[in-house]
C-alpha positions in Angstrom: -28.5 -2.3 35.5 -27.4 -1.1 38.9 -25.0 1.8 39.7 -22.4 -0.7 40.5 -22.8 -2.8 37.4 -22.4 0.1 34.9 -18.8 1.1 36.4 -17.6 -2.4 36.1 -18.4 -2.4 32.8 -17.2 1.2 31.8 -13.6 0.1 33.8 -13.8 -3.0 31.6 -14.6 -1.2 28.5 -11.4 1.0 29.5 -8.8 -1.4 29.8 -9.4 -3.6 27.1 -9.4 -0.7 24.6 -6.5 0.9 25.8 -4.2 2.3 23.2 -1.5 -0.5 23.0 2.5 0.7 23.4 3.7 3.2 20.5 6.0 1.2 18.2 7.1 1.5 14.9 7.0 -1.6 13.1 7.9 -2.5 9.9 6.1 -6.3 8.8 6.2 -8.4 6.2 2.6 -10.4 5.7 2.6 -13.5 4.1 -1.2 -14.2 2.5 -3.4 -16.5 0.8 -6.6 -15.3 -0.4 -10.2 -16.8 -1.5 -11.9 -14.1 -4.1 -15.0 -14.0 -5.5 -17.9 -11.3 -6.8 -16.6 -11.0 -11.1 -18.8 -13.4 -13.4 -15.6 -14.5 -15.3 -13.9 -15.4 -12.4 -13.5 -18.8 -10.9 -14.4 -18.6 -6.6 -12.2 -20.6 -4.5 -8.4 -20.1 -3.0 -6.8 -18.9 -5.9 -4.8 -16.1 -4.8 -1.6 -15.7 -2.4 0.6 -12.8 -1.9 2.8 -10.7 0.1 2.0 -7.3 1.9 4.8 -5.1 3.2 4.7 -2.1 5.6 4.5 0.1 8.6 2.1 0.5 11.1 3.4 3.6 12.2 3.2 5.5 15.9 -0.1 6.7 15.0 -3.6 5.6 13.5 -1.7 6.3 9.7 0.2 3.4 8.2 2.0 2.9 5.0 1.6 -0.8 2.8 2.4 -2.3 -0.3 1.1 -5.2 -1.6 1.8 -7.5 -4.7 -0.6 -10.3 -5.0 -1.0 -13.3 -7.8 -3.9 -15.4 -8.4 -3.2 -18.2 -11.5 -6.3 -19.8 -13.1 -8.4 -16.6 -12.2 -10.9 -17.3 -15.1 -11.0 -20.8 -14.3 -9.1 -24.1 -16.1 -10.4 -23.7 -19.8 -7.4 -21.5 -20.8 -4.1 -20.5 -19.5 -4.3 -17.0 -17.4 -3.8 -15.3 -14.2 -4.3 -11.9 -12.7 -1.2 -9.9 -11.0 -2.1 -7.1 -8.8 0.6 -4.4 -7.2 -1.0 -1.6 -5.0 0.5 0.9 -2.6 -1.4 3.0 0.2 -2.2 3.4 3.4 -4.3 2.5 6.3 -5.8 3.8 8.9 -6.7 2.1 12.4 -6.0 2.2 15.9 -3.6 -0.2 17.7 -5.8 -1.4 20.9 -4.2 -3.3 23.8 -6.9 -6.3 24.5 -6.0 -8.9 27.1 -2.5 -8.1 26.8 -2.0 -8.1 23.3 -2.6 -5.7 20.6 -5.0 -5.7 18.4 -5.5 -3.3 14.8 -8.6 -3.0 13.3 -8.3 -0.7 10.3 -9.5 0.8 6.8 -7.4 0.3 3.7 -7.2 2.4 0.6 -4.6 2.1 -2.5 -3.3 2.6 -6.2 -1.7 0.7 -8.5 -1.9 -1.6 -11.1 -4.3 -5.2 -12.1 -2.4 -7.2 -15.3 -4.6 -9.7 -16.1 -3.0 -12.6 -18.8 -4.7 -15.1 -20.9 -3.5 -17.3 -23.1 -5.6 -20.2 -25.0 -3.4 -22.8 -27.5 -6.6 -24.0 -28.5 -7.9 -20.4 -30.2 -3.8 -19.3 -30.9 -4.8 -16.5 -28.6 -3.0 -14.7 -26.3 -4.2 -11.2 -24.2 -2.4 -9.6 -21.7 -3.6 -5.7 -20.2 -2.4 -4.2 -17.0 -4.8 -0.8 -16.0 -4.7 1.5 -13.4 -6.7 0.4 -10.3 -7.8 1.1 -7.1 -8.5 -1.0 -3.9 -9.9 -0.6 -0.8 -11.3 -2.5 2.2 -11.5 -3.7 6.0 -9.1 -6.1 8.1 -7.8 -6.7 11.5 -4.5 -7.7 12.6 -3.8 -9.4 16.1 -0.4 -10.3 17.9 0.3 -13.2 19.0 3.4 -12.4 20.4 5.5 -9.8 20.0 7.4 -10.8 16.7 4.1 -12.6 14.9 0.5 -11.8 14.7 -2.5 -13.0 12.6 -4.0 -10.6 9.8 -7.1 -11.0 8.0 -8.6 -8.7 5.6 -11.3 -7.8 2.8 -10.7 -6.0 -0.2 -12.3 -4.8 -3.5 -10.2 -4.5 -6.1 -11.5 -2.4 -9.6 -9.3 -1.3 -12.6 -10.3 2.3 -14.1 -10.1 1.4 -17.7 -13.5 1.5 -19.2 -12.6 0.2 -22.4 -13.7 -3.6 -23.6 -10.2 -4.8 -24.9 -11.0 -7.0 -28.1 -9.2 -10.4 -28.1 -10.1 -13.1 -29.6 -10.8 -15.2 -26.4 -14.0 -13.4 -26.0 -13.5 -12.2 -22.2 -14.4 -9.1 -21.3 -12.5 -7.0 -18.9 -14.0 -3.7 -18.8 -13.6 -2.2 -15.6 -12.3 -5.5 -14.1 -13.2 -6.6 -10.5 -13.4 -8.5 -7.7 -13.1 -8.7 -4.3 -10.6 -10.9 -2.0 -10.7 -12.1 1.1 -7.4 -12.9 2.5 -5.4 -14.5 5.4 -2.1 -14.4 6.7 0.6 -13.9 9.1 2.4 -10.7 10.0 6.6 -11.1 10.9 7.6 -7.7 12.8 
């Protein structure tokens, strides 16, 4: 590659990852999700959801998120599992073609309910742990009052106890991950 060709590139490089303008936002993000990796759980789009936050000035962010997926364990019984996490993220905001562009970690607490209920057995369960989440996403504008999120996240509850019920499931150290999609209103 000649002289010539590596400074184009290198100016390139430059102004596509230029930090884009400092703003505060606050956003709401709208969300469905697909989720998948727990043996109990039934794959498919099951989940949806709503994230709310900051982005902040900096690389730091602030986010909570509530998110709902009914028929989590599949059809056979009556259930669904509730999730409500706060945390942060972490990410740059890049200006690419115009438009900016965050890719970022994300790391929170809260609490996973999960509910079951079978009229069939005459059972009913219900738990909410502690749990943790973390995982990976991007957000892009589209303009400046919209953009497009999408994200990855594994979600774990901290209670290593089995939880006897008489539907048979077992939800020690329940979890799964979620993969969801959305968009962002500044």
């Amino acid at each position: 590659m000649g002289r010539a060709t590596r400074w184009c590139v290198l100016v390139a490089a430059g102004v596509l990852c230029t930090p884009g303008r400092a703003r505060a936002d606050a956003y709401v993000n709208p969300w469905v999700g697909v989720h998948f990796g727990n043996e109990s759980a039934r794959s498919g789009v099951r989940s949806f959801g709503v994230s709310i936050g900051e982005a902040g000035n900096g690389i730091i962010g602030v986010e909570t998120t509530v998110g709902f997926a009914p028929g989590f364990l599949g059809s056979s019984v009556d259930n669904n599992e509730l999730d409500f996490m706060a945390g942060v993220t972490i990410g740059p905001t890049l200006n690419v073609t115009g438009r900016s562009i965050r890719p970022y970690v994300v790391a929170k607490v809260g609490m996973i309910r999960t509910s079951i209920e079978s009229p069939l057995i005459g059972g009913r369960f219900a738990r909410t742990d502690f749990g943790l989440a973390a995982g990976v996403g991007v957000t892009h504008d589209v303009t400046d009052g919209m953009a497009f999120r999408g994200d990855l996240r594994y979600l774990r509850s901290l209670n290593p106890d089995a939880a006897t019920n008489s539907l048979g499931v077992d939800l020690r150290r329940f979890h799964f991950w979620r993969l969801a999609f959305g968009i962002v209103l500044h």
